[in-house]
N, C-alpha and C positions, 0 to 999 in steps of 0.2 A: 805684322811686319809691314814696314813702308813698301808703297809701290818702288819708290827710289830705293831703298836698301836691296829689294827684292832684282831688281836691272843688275846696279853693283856688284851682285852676290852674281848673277847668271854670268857677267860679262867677264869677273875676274876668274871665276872657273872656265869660260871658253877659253880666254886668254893661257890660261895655263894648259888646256888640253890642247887645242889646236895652232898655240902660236900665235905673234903679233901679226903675221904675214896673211895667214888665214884669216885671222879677225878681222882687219882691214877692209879682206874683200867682200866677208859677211856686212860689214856695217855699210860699205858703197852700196852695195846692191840692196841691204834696207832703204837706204835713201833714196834711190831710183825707183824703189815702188813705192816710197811715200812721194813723190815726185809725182808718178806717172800720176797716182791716187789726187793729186791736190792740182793736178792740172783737168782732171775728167773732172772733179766736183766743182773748178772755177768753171770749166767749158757748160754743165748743166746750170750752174748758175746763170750765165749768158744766155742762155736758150727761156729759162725763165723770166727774165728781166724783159727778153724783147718779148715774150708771151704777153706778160704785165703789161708795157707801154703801149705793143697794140689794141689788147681789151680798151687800155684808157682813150685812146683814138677812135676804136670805134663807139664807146660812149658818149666823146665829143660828135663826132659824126651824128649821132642819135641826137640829139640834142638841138644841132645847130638846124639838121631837118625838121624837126618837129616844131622847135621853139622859132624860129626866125623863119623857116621856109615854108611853114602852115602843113607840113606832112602830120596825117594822122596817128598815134601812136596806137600800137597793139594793147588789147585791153587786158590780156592774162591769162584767157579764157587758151583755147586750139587757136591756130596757126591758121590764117584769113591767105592765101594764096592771092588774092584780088589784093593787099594790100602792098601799097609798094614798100613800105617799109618794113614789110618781112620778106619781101623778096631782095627787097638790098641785103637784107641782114642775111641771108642765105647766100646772095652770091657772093658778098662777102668772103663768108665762110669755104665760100668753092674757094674761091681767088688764094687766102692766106693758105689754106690745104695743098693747091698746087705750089705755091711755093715755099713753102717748106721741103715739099719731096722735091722741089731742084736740087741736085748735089752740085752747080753750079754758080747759084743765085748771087748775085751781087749786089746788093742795095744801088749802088750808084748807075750801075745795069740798067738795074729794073725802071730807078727812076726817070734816065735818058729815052728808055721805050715808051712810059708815059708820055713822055713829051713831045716825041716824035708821032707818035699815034694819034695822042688826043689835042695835043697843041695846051696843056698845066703843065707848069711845071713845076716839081713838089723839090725842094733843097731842103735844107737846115744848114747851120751854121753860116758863116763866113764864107761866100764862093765870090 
């Protein structure tokens, strides 16, 4: 039997047991946690995506130091603490760490503190 016949068959026997009154509020409240459900898996999606596009940054990052700014690159082997571009890549790693455990964090925040700190100023889009 079909998944669809098999729903059919459940929902016109509820309908008969408990009423269209009842039904009703069975089927909102399905939808409210296929709701909550498809708002938590867009929200992990988002968490992912910006995961993704900072790896790609910090690749570019790796990149533009080594390739254009003569920084040495790590050869694969342990972890050279003397080299700068594993200690960027570490602090880095502190930096993205701590903010992610901000429950405050505001991209546009964060980027105005760069600015004011360090005197870059990092945007995107149209400002």
């Amino acid at each position: 039997m079909s998944l669809r016949k098999q729903i059919k068959r459940a929902m016109a026997r509820r309908v008969t047991q408990a009423g269209v009154k009842e039904t009703m509020a069975y089927l909102d409240k399905l939808n409210d946690k296929t709701t909550a459900e498809l708002r938590t898996e867009a929200q992990t999606a988002r968490v992912e995506d910006t995961k993704f596009v900072l790896a790609m940054t910090m690749a570019v990052s790796v990149t533009v130091l080594c390739r254009d700014i003569g920084w040495r690159g790590l050869d694969g082997t342990e972890k050279d603490y003397r080299c700068r571009l594993s200690n960027y890549m570490a602090y880095l790693q502190d930096e993205l760490d701590r903010v992610f455990e901000d429950k405050d964090f505001t991209l546009k925040k964060y980027m105005d503190n760069v600015y004011k700190q360090y005197g870059v100023k990092c945007q995107y889009g149209e400002e």
